[in-house]
C-alpha atoms as a printed R data frame, in Angstrom:
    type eleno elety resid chain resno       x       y      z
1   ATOM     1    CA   UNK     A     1 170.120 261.229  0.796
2   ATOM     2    CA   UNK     A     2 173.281 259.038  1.629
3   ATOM     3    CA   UNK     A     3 172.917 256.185  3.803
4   ATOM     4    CA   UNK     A     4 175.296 254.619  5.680
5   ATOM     5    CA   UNK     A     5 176.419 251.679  8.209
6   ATOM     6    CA   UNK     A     6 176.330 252.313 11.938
7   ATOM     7    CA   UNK     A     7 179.686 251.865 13.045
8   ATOM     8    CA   UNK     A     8 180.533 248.225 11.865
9   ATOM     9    CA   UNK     A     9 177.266 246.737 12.471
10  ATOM    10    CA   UNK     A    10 175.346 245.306  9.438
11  ATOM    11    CA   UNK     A    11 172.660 248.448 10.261
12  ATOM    12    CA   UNK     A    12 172.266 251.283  7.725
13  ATOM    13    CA   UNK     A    13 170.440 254.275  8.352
14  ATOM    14    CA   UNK     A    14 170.090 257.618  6.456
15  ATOM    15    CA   UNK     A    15 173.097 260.334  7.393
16  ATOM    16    CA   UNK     A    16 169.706 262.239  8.944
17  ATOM    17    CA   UNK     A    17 168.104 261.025 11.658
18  ATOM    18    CA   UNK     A    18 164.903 262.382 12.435
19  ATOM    19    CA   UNK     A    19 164.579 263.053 16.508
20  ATOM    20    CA   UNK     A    20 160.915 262.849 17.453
21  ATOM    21    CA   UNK     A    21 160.720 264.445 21.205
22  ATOM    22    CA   UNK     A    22 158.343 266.883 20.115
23  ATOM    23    CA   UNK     A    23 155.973 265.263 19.232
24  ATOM    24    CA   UNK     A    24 153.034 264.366 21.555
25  ATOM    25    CA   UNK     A    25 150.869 266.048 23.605
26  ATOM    26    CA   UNK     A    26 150.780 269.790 22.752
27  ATOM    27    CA   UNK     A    27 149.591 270.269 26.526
28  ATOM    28    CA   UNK     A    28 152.453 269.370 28.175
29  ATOM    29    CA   UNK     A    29 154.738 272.261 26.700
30  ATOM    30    CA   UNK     A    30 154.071 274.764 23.934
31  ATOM    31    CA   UNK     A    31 156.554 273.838 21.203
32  ATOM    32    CA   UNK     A    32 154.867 269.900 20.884
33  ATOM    33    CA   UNK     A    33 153.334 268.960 18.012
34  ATOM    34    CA   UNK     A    34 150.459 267.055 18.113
35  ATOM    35    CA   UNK     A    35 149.708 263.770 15.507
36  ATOM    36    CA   UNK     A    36 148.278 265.896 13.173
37  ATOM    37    CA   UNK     A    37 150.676 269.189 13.372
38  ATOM    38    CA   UNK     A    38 153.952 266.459 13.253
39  ATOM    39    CA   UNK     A    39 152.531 264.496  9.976
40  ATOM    40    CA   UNK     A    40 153.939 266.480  7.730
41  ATOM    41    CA   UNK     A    41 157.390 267.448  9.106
42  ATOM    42    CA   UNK     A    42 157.807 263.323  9.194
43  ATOM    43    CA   UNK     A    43 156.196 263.156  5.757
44  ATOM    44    CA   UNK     A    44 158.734 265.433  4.464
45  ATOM    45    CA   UNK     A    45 162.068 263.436  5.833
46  ATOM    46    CA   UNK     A    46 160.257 260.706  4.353
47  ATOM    47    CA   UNK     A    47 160.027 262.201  1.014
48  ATOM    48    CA   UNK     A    48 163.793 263.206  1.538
49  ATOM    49    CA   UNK     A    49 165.218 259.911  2.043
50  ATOM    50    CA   UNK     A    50 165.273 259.798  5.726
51  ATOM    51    CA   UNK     A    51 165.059 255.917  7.078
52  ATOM    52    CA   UNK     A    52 165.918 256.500 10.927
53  ATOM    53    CA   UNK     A    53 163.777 257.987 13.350
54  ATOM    54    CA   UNK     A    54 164.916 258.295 17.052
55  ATOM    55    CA   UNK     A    55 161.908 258.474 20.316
56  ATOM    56    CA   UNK     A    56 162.330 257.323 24.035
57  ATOM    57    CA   UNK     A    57 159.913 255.682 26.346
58  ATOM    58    CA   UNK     A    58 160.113 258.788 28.166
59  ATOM    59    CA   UNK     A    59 159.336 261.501 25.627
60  ATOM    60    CA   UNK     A    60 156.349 263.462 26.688
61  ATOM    61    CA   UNK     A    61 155.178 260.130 28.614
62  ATOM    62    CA   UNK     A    62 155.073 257.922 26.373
63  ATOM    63    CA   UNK     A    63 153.061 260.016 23.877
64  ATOM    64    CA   UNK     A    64 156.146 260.270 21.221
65  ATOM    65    CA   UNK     A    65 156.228 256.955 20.660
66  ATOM    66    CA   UNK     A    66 152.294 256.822 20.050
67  ATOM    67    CA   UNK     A    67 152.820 259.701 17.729
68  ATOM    68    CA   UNK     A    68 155.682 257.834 15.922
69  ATOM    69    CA   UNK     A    69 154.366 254.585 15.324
70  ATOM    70    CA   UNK     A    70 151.467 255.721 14.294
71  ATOM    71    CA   UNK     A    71 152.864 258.307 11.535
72  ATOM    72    CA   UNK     A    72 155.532 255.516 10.351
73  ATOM    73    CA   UNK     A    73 153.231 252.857  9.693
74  ATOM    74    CA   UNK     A    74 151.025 255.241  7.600
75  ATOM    75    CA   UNK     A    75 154.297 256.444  6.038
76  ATOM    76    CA   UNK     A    76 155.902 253.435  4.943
77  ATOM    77    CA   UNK     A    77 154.229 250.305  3.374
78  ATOM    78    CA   UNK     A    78 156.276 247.946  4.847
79  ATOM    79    CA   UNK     A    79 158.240 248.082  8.656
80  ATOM    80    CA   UNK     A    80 161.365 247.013  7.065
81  ATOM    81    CA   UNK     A    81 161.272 250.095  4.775
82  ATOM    82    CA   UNK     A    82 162.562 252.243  8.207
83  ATOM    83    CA   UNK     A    83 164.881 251.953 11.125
84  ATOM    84    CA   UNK     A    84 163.098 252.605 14.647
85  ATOM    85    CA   UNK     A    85 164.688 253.658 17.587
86  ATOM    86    CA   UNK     A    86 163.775 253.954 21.220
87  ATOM    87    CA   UNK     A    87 165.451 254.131 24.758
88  ATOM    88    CA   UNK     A    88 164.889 253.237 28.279
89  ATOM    89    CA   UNK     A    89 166.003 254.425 31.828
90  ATOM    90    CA   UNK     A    90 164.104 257.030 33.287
91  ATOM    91    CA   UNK     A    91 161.133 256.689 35.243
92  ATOM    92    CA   UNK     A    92 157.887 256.044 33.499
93  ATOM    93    CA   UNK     A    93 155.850 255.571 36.710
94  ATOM    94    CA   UNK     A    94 156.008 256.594 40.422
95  ATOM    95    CA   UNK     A    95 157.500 252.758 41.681
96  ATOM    96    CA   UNK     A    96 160.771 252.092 42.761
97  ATOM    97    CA   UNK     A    97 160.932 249.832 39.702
98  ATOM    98    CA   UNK     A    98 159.324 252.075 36.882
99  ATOM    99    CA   UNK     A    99 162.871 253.449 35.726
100 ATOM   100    CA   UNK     A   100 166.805 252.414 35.652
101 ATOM   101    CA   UNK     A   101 168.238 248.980 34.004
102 ATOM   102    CA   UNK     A   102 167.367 246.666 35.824
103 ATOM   103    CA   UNK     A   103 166.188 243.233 34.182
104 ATOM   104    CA   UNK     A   104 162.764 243.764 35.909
105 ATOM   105    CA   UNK     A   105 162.062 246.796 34.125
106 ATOM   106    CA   UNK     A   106 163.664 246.692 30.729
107 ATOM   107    CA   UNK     A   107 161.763 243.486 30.543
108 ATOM   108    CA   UNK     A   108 158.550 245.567 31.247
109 ATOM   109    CA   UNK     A   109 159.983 249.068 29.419
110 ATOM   110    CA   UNK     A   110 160.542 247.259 25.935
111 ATOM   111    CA   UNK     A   111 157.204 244.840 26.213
112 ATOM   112    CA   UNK     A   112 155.290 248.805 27.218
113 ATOM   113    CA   UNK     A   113 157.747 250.498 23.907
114 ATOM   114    CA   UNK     A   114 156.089 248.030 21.526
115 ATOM   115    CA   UNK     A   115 152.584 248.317 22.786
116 ATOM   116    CA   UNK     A   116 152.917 252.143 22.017
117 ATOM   117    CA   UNK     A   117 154.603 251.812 19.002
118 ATOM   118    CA   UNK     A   118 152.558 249.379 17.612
119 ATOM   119    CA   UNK     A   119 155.435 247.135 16.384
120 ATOM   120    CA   UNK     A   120 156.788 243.465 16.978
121 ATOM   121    CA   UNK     A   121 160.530 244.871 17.387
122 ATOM   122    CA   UNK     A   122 162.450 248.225 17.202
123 ATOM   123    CA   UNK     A   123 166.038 247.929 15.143
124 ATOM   124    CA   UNK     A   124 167.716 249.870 17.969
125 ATOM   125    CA   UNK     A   125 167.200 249.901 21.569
126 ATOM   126    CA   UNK     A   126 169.328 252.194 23.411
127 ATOM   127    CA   UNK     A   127 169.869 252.781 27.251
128 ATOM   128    CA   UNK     A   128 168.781 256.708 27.752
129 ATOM   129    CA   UNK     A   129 171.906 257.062 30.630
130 ATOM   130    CA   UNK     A   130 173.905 255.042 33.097
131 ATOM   131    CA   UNK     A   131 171.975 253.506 35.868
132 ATOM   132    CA   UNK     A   132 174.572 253.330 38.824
133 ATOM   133    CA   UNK     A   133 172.028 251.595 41.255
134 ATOM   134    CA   UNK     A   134 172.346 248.081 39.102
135 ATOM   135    CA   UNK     A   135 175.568 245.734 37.919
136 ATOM   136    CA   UNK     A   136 176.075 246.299 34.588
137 ATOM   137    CA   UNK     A   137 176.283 243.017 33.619
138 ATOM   138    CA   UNK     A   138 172.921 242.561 35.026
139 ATOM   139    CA   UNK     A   139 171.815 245.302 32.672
140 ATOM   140    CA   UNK     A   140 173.524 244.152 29.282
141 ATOM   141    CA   UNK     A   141 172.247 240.641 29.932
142 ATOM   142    CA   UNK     A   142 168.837 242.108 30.098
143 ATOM   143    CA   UNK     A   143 169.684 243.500 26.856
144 ATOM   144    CA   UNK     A   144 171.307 240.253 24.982
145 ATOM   145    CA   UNK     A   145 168.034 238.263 25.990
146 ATOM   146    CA   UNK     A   146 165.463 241.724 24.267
147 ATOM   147    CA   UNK     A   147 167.808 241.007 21.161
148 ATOM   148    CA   UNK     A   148 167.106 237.354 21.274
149 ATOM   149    CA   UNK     A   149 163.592 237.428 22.122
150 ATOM   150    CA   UNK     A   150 163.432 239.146 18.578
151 ATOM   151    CA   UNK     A   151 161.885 242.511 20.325
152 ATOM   152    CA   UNK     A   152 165.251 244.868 19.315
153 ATOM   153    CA   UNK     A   153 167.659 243.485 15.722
154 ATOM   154    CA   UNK     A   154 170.603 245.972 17.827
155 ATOM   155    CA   UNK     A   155 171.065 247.708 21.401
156 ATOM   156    CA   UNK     A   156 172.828 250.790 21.495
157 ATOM   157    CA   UNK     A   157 174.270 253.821 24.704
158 ATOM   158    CA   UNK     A   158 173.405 257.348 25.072
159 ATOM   159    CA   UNK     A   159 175.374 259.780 26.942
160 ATOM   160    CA   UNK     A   160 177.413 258.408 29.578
161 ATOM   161    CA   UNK     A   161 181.288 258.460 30.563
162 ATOM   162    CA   UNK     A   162 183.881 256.602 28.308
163 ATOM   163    CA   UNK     A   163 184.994 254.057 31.348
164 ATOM   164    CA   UNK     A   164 181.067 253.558 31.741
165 ATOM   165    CA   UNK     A   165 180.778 253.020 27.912
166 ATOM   166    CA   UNK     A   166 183.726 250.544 27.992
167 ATOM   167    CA   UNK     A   167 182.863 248.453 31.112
168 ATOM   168    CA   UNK     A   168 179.304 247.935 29.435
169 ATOM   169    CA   UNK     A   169 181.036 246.718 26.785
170 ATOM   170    CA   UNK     A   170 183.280 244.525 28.448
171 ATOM   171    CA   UNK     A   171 180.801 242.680 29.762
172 ATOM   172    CA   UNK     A   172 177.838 242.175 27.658
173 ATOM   173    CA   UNK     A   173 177.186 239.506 25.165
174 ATOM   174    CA   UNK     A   174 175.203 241.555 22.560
175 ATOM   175    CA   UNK     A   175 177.342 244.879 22.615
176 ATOM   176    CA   UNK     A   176 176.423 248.386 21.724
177 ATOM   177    CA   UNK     A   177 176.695 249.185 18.287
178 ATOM   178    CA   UNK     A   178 175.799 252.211 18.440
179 ATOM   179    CA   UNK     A   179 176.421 255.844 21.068
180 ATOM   180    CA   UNK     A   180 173.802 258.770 21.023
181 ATOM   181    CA   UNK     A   181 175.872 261.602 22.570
182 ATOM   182    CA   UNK     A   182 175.941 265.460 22.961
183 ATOM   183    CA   UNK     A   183 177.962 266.687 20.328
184 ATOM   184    CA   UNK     A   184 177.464 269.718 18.400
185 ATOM   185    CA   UNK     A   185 180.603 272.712 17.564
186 ATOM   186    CA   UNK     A   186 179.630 274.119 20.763
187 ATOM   187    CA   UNK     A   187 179.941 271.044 22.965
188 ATOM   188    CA   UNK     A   188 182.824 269.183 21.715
189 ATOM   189    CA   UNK     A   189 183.484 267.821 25.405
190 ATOM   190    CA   UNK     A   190 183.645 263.925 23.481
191 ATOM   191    CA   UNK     A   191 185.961 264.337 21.346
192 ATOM   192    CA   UNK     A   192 188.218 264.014 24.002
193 ATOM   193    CA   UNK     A   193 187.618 260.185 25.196
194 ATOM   194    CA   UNK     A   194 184.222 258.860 24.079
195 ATOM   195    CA   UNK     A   195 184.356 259.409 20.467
196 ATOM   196    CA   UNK     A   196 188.050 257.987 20.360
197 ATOM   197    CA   UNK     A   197 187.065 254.844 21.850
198 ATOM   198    CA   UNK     A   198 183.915 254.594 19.990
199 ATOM   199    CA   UNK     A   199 185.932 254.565 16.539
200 ATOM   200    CA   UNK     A   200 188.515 252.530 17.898
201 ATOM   201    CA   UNK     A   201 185.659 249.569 18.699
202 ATOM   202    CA   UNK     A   202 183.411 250.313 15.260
203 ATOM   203    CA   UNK     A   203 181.035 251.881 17.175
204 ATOM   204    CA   UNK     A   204 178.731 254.114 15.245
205 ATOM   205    CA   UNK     A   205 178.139 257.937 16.730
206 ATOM   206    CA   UNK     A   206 174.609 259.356 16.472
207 ATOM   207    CA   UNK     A   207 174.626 262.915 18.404
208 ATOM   208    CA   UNK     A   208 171.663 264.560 19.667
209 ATOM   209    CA   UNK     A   209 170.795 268.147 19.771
210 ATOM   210    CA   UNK     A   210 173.327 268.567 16.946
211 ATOM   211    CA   UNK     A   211 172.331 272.352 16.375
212 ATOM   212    CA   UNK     A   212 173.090 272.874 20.706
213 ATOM   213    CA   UNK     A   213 169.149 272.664 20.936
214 ATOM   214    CA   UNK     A   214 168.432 275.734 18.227
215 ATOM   215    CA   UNK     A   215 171.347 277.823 19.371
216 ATOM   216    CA   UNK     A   216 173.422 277.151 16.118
217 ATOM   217    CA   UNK     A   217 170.453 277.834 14.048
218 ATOM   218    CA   UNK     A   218 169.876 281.615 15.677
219 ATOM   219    CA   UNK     A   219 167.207 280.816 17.994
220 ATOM   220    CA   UNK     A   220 168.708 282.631 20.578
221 ATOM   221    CA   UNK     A   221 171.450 285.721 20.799
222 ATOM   222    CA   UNK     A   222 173.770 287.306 22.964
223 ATOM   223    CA   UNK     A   223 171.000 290.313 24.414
224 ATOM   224    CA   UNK     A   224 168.978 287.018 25.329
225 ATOM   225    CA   UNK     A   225 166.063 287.125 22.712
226 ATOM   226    CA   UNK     A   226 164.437 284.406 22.197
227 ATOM   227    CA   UNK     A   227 162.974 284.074 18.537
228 ATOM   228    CA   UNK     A   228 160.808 280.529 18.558
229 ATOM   229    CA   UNK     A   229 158.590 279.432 20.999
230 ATOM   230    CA   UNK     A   230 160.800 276.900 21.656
231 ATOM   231    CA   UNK     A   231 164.023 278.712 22.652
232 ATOM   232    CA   UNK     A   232 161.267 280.779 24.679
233 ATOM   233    CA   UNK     A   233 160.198 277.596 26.786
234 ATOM   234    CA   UNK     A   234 163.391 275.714 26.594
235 ATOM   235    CA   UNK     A   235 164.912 275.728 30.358
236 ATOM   236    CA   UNK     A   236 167.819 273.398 29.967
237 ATOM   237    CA   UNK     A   237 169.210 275.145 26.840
238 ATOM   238    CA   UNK     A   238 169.522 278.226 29.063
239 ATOM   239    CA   UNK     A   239 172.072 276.112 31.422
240 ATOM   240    CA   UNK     A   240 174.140 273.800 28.609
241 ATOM   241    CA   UNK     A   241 175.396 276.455 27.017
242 ATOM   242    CA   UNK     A   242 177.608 279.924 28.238
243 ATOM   243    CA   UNK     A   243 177.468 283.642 26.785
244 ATOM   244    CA   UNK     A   244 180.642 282.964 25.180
245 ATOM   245    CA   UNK     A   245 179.297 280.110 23.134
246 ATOM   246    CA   UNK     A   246 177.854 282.738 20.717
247 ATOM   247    CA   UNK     A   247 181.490 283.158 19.445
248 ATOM   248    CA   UNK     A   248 181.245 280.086 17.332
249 ATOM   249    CA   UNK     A   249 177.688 281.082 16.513
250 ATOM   250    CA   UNK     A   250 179.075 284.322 15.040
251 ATOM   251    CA   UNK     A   251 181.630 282.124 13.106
252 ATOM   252    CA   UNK     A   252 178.742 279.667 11.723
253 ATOM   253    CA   UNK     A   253 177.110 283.321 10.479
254 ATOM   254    CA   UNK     A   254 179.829 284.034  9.209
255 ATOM   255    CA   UNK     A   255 180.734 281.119  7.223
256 ATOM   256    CA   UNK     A   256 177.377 280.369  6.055
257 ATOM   257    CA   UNK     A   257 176.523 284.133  4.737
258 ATOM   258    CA   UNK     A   258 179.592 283.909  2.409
259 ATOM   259    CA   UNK     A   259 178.314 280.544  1.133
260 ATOM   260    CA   UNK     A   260 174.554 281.797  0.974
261 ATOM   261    CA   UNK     A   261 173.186 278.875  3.327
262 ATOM   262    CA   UNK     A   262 171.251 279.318  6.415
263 ATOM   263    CA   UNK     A   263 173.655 278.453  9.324
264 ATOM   264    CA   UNK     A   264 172.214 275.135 10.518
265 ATOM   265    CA   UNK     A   265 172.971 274.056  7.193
266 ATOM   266    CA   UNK     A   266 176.660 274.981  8.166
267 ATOM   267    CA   UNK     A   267 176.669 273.243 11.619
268 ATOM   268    CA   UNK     A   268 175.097 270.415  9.941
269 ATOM   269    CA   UNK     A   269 177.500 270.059  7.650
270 ATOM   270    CA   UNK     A   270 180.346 270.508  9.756
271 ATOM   271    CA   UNK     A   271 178.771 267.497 12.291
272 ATOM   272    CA   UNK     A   272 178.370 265.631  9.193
273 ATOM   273    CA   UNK     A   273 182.006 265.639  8.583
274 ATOM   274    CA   UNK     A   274 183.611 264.333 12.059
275 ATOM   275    CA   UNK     A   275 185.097 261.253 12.081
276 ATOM   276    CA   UNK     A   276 183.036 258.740 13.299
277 ATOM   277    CA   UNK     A   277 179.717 260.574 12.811
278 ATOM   278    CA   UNK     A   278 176.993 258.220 11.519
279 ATOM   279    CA   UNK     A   279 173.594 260.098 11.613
280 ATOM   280    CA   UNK     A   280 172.729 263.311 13.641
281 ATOM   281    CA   UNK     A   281 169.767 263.123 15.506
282 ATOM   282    CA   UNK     A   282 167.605 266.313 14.225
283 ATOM   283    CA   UNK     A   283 164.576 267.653 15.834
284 ATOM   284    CA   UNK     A   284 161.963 269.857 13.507
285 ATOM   285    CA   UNK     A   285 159.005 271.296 14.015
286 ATOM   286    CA   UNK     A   286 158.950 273.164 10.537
287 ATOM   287    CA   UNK     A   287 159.014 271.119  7.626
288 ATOM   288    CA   UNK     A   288 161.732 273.712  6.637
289 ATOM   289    CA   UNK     A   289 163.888 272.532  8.951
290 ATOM   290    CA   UNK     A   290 163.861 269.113  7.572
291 ATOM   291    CA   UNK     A   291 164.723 270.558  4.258
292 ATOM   292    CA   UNK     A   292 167.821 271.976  5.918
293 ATOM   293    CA   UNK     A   293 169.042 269.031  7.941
294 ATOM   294    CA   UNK     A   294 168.869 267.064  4.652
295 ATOM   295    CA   UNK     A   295 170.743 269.822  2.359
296 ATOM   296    CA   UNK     A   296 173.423 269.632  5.033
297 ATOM   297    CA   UNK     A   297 174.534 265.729  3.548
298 ATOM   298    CA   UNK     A   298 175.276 267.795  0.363
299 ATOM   299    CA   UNK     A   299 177.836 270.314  1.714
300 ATOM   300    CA   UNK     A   300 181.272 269.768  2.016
301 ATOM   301    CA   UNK     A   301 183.131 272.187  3.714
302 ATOM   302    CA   UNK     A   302 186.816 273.634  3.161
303 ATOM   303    CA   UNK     A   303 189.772 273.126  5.686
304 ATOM   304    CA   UNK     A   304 189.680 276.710  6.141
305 ATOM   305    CA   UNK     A   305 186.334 276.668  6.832
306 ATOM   306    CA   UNK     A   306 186.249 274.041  9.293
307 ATOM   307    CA   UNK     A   307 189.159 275.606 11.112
308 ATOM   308    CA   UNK     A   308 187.292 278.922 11.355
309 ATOM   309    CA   UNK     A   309 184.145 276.929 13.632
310 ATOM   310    CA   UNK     A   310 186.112 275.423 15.450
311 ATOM   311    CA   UNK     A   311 188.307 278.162 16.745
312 ATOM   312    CA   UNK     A   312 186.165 279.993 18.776
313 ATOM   313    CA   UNK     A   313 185.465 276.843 20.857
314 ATOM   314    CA   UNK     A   314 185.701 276.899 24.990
315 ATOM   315    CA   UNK     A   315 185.777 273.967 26.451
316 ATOM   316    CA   UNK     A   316 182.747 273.358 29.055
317 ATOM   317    CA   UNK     A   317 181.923 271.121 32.087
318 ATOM   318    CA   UNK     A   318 180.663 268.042 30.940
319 ATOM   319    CA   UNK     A   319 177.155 267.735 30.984
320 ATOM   320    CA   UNK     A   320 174.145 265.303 29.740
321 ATOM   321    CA   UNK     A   321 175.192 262.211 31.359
322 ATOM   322    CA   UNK     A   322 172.489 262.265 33.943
């Protein structure tokens, strides 16, 4: 495992984040893993080298971050040992207060984030999207008084607009160090402004749904099979991505079957190598997976290569910013 700083903040994490959305409450949709059924896909990135694990308030109600504190503090002997990451925004209750930024409830969200966690503090506390409804500068200094209360060591964005990104910014005391975007070879809709201005300001990049939620690993094809239970009970991956996506899957094949790697090793690895790219946010629910994710660090791919993925790509609507 590599590790490495996010952006030019003073936090290092391992180049393989481990996103835990699926973990919770098996009820609530088929592909969950429970505590038990989750241990040891997180016991294997933590036998791997992986330090930074990524939940939200939101995930499966709350239950994710249960899940995760509970597995990390049995994983780890000491808290400093790992880097913990949560968000807030959307609703966690039915009141006109129980989601968005406002100083009332990211007071409450992060005070509710530790209860279920079980911790004193997360290391990075990110807003899940843009809350229109409240001033920003209400919002980051919300955020600059969780960092010095001691309940977050670093704040950090997730998908939202580059002006949005850059007004936050402009106004906060404690800034984001960090953006959690989607960004995967076939969604490469922020490498046109966000990404830019994130390496301009040090900001680290952490992208989410890095393998275009199981699409780049062959979960899905072109006839419109479905071959996990996930890509079979997965409704938003049916409208992120278009038919002729599956051009740059058929290039990942390609690629990977004359190196002899499985293609979200490929996609990985490709990710892996984008400027400003800290730490991909993987989900697993195979401890296989993991495996893969973490092989990725290791490959290096050729120019040619890289030019091959990428020329297939369409460019889409933007999406994931609400």
């Amino acid at each position: 495992m590599e590790y490495v700083r996010v952006g030019a903040s003073g936090l290092k994490v391992s180049r393989i984040g481990l996103g835990m959305m699926g973990f919770g409450d098996r009820s609530r949709r088929r592909w969950h893993l429970d505590e038990d059924g989750a241990e040891p896909i997180v016991r294997r990135a933590v036998e791997a080298g992986v330090t930074f694990f990524d939940t939200a308030d939101m995930y499966d109600g709350g239950m994710s971050e249960v899940v995760t504190g509970r597995l990390l503090a049995r994983l780890f002997p000491r808290r400093d040992d790992y880097v913990l990451a949560t968000k807030v925004y959307f609703p966690m209750g039915p009141g006109p207060t129980d989601g968005g930024l406002s100083r009332k409830h990211i007071m409450a969200a992060i005070d509710a984030s530790l209860a279920r966690l079980g911790t004193d503090h997360v290391d990075l506390y990110q807003v899940h999207r843009w809350d229109g409804e409240t001033p920003i500068e209400e919002t980051m200094d919300a955020l600059h008084d969780v960092v010095r209360s001691g309940k977050a060591r670093y704040v950090g964005a997730s998908s939202m607009y580059a002006w949005q990104f850059a007004k936050a910014q402009h106004a906060a005391a404690t800034r984001f160090v960090s953006m959690q975007n989607h960004y995967n070879l076939v969604y490469r809709e922020e490498e046109r402004e966000m990404i830019p201005l994130c390496r301009d300001q040090g900001v680290g990049v952490l992208p989410y749904s890095p393998l275009a939620r199981g699409l780049l690993a062959g979960t899905r094809d072109r006839q419109g099979g479905r071959h996990t239970v996930r890509a079979g009970n997965d409704p938003l991956a049916d409208t992120s991505y278009e038919d002729g996506d599956h051009d740059v899957v058929d290039a990942v094949r390609a690629v990977a079957g004359e190196r002899g790697l499985p293609p979200a090793r490929v996609a990985l690895a490709w990710l892996l190598g984008r400027p400003g790219v800290c730490a991909p946010i993987v989900g697993a629910t195979k401890p296989g997976q993991v495996d893969d994710a973490v092989a990725a660090v290791g490959v290096a791919l050729t120019d040619e290569e890289v030019a091959r993925l990428e020329a297939p790509y369409r460019p889409h609507r933007v999406i994931g910013h609400s």
